[in-house]
N, CA, C and O atoms as CSV, one atom per row, in Angstrom:
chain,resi,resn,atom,element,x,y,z
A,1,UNK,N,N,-10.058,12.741,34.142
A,1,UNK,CA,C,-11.218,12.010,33.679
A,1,UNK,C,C,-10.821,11.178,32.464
A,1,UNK,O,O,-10.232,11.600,31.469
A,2,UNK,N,N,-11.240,9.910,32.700
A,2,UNK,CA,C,-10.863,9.163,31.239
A,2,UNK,C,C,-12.182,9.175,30.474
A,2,UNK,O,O,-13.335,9.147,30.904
A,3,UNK,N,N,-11.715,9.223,29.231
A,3,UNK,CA,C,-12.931,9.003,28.318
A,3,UNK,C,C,-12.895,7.815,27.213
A,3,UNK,O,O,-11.866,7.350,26.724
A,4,UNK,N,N,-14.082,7.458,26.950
A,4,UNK,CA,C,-14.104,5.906,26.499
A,4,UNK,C,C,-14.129,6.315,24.737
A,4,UNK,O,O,-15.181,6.891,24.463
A,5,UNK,N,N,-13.331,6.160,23.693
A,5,UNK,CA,C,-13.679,6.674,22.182
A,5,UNK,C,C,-14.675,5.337,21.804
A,5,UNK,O,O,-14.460,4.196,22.212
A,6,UNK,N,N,-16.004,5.814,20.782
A,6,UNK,CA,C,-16.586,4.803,20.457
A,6,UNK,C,C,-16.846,5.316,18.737
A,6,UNK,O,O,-17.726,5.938,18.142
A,7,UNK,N,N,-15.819,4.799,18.446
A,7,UNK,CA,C,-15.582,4.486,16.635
A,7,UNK,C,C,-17.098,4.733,16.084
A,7,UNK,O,O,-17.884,4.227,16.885
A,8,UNK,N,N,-17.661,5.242,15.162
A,8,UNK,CA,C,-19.205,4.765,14.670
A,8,UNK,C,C,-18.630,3.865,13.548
A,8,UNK,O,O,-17.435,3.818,13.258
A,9,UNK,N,N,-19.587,3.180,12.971
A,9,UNK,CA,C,-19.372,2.410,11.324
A,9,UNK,C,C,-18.844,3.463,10.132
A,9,UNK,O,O,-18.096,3.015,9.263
A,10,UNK,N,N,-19.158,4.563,10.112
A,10,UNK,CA,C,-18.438,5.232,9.622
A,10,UNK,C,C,-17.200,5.531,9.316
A,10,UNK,O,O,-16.534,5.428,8.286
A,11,UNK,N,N,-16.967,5.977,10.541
A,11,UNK,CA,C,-15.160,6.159,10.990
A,11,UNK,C,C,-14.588,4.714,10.996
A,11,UNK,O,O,-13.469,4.527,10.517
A,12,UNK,N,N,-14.903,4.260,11.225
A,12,UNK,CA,C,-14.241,2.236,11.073
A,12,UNK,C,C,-14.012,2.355,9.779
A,12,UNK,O,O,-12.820,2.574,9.562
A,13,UNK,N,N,-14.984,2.275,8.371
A,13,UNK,CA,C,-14.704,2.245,7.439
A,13,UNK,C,C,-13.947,3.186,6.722
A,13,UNK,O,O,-13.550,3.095,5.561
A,14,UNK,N,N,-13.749,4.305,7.709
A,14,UNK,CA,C,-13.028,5.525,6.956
A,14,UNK,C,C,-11.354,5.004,6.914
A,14,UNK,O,O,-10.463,5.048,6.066
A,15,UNK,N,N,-11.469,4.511,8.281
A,15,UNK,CA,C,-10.040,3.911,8.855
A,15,UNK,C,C,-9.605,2.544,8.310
A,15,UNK,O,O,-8.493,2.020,8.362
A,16,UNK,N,N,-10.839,2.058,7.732
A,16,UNK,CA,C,-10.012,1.110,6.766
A,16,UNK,C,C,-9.234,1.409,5.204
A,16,UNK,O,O,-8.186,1.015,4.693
A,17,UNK,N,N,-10.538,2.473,4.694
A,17,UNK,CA,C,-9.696,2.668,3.760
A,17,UNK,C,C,-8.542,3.684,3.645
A,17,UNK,O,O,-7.771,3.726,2.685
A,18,UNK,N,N,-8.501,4.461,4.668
A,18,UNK,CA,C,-6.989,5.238,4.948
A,18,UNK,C,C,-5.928,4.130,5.400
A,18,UNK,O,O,-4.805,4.247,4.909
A,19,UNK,N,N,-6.139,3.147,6.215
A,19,UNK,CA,C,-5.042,1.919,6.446
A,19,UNK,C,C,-4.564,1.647,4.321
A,19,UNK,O,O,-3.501,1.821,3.727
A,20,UNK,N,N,-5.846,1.214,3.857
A,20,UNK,CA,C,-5.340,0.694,2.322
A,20,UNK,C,C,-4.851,1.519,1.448
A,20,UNK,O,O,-4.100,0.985,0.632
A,21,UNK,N,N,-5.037,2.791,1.320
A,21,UNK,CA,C,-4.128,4.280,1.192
A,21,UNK,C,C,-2.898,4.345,1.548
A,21,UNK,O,O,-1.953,4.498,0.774
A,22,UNK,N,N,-2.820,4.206,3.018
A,22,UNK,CA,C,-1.529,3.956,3.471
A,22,UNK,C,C,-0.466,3.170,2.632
A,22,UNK,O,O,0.353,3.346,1.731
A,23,UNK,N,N,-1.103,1.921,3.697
A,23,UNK,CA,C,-0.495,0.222,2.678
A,23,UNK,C,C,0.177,0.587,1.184
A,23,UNK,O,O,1.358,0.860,0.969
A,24,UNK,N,N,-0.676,0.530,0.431
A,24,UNK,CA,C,-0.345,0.930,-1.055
A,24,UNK,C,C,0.353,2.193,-1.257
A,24,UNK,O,O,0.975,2.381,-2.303
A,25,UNK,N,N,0.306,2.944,-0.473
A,25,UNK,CA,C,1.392,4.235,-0.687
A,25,UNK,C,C,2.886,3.668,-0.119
A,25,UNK,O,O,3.919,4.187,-0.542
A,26,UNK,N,N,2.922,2.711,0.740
A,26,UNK,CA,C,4.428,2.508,1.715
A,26,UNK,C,C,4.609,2.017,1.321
A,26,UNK,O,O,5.754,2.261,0.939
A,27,UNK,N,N,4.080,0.671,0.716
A,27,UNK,CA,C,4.105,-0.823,0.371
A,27,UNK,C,C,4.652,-1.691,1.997
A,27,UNK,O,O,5.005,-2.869,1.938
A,28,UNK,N,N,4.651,-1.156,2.945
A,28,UNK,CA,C,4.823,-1.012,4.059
A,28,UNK,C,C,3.809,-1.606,5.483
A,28,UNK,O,O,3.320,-0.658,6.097
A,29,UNK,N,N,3.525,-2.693,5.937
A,29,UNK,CA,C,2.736,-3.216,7.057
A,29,UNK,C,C,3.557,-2.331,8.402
A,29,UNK,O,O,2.909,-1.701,9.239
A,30,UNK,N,N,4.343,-2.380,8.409
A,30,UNK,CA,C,5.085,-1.378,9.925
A,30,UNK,C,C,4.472,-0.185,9.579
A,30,UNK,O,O,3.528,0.316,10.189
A,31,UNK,N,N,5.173,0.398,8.307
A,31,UNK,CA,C,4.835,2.124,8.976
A,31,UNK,C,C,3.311,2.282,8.437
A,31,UNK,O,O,2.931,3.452,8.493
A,32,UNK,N,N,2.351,1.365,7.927
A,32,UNK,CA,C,0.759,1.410,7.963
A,32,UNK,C,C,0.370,1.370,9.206
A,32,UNK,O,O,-0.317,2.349,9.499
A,33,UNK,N,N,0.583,0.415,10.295
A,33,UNK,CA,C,0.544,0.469,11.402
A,33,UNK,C,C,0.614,1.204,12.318
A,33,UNK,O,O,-0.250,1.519,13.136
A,34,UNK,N,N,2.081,1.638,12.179
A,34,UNK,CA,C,2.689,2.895,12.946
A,34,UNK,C,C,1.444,4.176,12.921
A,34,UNK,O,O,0.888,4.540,13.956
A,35,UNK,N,N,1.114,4.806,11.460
A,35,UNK,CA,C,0.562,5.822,10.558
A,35,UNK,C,C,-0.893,5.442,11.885
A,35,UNK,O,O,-1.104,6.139,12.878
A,36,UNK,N,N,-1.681,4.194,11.493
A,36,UNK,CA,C,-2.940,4.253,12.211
A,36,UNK,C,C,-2.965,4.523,13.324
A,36,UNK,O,O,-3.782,5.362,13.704
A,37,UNK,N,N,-1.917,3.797,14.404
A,37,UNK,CA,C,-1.617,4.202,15.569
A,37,UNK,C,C,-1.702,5.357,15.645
A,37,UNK,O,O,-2.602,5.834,16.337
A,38,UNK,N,N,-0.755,6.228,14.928
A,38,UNK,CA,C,-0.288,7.747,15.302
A,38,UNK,C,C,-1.914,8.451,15.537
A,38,UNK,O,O,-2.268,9.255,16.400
A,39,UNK,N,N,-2.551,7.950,14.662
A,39,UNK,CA,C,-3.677,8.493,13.826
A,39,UNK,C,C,-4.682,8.143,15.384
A,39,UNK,O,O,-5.196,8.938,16.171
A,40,UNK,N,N,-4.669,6.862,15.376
A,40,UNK,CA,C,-5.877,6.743,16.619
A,40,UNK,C,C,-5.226,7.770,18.110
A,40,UNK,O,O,-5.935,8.307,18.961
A,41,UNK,N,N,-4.145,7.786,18.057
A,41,UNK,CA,C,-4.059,8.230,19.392
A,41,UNK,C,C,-3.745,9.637,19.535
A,41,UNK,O,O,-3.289,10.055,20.599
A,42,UNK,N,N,-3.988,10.534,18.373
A,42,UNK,CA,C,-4.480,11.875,18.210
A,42,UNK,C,C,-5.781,12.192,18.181
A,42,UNK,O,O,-6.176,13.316,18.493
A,43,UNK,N,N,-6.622,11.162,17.777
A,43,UNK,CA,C,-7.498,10.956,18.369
A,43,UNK,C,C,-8.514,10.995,20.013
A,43,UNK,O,O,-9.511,11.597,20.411
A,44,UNK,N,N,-7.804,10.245,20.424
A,44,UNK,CA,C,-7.536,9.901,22.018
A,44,UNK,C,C,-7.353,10.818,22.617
A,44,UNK,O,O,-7.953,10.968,23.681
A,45,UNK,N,N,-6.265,11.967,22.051
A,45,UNK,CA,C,-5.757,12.851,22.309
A,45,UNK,C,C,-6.721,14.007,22.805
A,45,UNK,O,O,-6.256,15.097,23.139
């Protein structure tokens, strides 16, 4: 069975400011990226 994830406004904004957490911790656009990815698709998971 696939299931469809539907983000609320919440979690969007949560995930932005963990992306800018990120960012500023790596100084890093790849492994911010990488990090959200990992992040959404444990999610998914």
């Amino acid at each position: 069975m696939k299931y469809q994830i539907k983000y609320s406004k919440a979690a969007i904004c949560d995930l932005d400011r963990i992306w800018l957490e990120v960012f500023k911790a790596s100084q890093s656009y790849d492994i911010t990226v990488q990090y959200i990815d990992d992040l959404m698709d444990k999610v998914e998971s």
